[in-house]
Every structure is written in structure tokens, then in C-alpha cells.
N, C-alpha and C positions, 0 to 999 in steps of 0.2 A: 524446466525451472532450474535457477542454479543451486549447488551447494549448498548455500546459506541462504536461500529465499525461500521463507515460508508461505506454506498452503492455510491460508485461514481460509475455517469452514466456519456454517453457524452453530457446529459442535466444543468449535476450539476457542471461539471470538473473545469470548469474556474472558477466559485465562489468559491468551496468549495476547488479546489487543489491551483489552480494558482495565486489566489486574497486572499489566507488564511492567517490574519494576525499571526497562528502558524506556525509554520513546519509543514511539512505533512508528513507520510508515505502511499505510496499506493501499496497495494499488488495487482499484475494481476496477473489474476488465470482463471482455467475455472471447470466446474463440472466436467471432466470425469478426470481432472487431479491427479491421486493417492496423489501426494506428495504438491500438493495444497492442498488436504482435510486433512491429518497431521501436516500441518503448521497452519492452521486455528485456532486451541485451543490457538495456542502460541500468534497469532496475535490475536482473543479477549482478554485474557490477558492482552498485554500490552497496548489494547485498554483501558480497565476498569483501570488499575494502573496507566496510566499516562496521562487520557485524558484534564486536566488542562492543561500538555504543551504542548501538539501534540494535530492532526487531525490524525485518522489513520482511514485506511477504505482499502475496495477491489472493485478491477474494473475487470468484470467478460469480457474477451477477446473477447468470442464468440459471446457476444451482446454491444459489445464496440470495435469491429474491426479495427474505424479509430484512435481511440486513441491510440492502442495496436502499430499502424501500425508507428505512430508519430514517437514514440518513442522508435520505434525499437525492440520491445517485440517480440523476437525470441524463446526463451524456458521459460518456466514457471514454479515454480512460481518465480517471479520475482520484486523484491523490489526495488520500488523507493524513494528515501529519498531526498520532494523538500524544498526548503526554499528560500522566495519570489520569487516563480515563478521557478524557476531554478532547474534542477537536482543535487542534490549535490553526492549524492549518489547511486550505486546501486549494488545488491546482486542477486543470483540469485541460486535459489534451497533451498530446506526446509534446514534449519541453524537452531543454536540453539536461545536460546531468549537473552541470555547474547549476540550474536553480533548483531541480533538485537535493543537493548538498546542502544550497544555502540556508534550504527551507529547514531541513534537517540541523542544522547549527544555529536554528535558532530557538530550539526547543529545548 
């Protein structure tokens, strides 16, 4: 993970996703997922470029089951874009980084 990409656990989620006075994006992923591990570069990236405005981080499915289960994290990987508290958005397969941003600029 990069720099500035956070590790949300189900120990951290509420503070760091739910109660984040930024926007958050949070990517759920797992290790053996191919197109998880291709998206990964894009998502430190835009973690290191914008992490002034955002919270962005990954919540690894496999060892975050009940959170994946919440919120209905049926295929991976899959983007969620909250702002206070709420899902505003969500993407779902490795995308490129321009819709990633966009999504992010509209929260």
C-alpha cells in the first residue's frame, strides 16, 4: 500500500470511514483478486495526489467479512465513495483513474 492509503479494518471503519470529517473513498478488495491487484497503483496514486481532500484506503473482504457483507460487496473490486457517513457513490471493477477522480469531485 502507498503512503497515504489507508488500511480500514472493522476495528477502524467507523472512525476513519463513517465519522471522517473528509470524504472517503474505500476500495474492497481481496489478495487473490487479479483485477484488485491492477487497480491498486491507481488507487495509491490518487491516495498520494489528493490526500488533503479525501480519506482513501482499502478494506481487505476476506478479513472484513461483516463489513463487505453490510454493504452488499458482491464482486470486487469495488468502490465506495461516502460522505458523511453515507454512500454516495459506488463503481465496481478496475476503471480507469479519471472516473475515479470524477467520482471523488463530486462528493
Amino acid at each position: 500500500m502507498g503512503n497515504n492509503t489507508k488500511n480500514f479494518t472493522k476495528d477502524n471503519f467507523d472512525t476513519e470511514v463513517i465519522k471522517s470529517d473528509k470524504p472517503v473513498l474505500v476500495d474492497f478488495w481481496a489478495e487473490w483478486c487479479g483485477p484488485c491487484k491492477m487497480l491498486t497503483p491507481t488507487i495509491d496514486e490518487i491516495a498520494d495526489e489528493y490526500s488533503d481532500k479525501y480519506s482513501i484506503g482499502k478494506l481487505n473482504v476476506d478479513q472484513n467479512g461483516e463489513i463487505a457483507a453490510e454493504y452488499g460487496i458482491r464482486s470486487i473490486p469495488c468502490l465506495l465513495f461516502f460522505n458523511k457517513g453515507k454512500v454516495q457513490e459506488q463503481i465496481v471493477g478496475a476503471v480507469e483513474k479519471a472516473e475515479i477522480i470524477s467520482a471523488l469531485e463530486k462528493l
